[in-house]
C-alpha positions in Angstrom: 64.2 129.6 204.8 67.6 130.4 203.9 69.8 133.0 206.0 72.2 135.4 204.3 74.5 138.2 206.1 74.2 141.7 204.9 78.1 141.4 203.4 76.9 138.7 201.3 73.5 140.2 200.2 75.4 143.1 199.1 77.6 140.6 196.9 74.5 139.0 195.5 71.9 141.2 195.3 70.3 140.5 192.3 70.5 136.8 192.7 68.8 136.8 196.2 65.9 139.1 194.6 65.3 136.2 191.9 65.5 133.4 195.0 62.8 135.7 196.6 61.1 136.5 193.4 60.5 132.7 193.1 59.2 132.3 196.4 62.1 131.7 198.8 62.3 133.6 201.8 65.4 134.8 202.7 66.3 136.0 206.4 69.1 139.0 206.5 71.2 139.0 209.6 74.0 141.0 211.0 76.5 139.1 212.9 74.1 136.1 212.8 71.5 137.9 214.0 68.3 138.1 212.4 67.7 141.8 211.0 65.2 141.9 208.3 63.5 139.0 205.8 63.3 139.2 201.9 60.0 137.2 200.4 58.1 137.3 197.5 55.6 140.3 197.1 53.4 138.4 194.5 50.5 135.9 195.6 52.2 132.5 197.0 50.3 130.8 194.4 52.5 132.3 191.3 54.8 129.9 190.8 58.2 131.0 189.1 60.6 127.6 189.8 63.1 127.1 192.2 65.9 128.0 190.1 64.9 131.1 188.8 68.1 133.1 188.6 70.7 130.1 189.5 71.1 128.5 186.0 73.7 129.5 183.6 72.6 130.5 180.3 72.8 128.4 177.6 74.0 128.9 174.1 70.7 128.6 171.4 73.0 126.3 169.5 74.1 123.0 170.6 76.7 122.7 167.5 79.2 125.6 165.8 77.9 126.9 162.5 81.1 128.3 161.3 80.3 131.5 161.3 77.0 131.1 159.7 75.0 133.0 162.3 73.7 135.3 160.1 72.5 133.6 157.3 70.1 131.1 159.5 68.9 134.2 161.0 68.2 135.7 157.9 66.9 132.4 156.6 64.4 132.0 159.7 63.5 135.6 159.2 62.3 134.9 155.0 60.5 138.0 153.9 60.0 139.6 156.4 
């Protein structure tokens, strides 16, 4: 179970809410005392990964096209 303060809850909502989301509970506490608990509200048994919400995104392309962004996309897209 991982504790977090209200100050830093506030700084990181989101990011606690995807830790919760894929099933870590979090305990809130004011002044290091325990004041409320954020956990998953889906079935234990979904399971999201641990690091749901803590990677960096990656770029879709390992190497630099030169500029040629476009044109793969409109090569992947054909006819449509």
């Amino acid at each position: 179970m991982k504790r977090m303060s209200i100050q830093d809850l506030k700084a990181g909502l989101s990011g606690a809410v995807a830790e919760a989301e894929s099933g870590l509970t979090i305990l809130i506490t004011r002044h290091n005392e325990p004041v409320a608990q954020l956990s998953p509200a889906r079935a234990p048994f979904v399971h999201r990964g641990v690091r749901v919400g803590t990677a960096r995104l990656m770029p879709a392309t390992t190497r630099g096209t030169n500029g040629r962004y476009l044109a793969i996309l409109l090569e992947d897209r054909g006819t449509r």
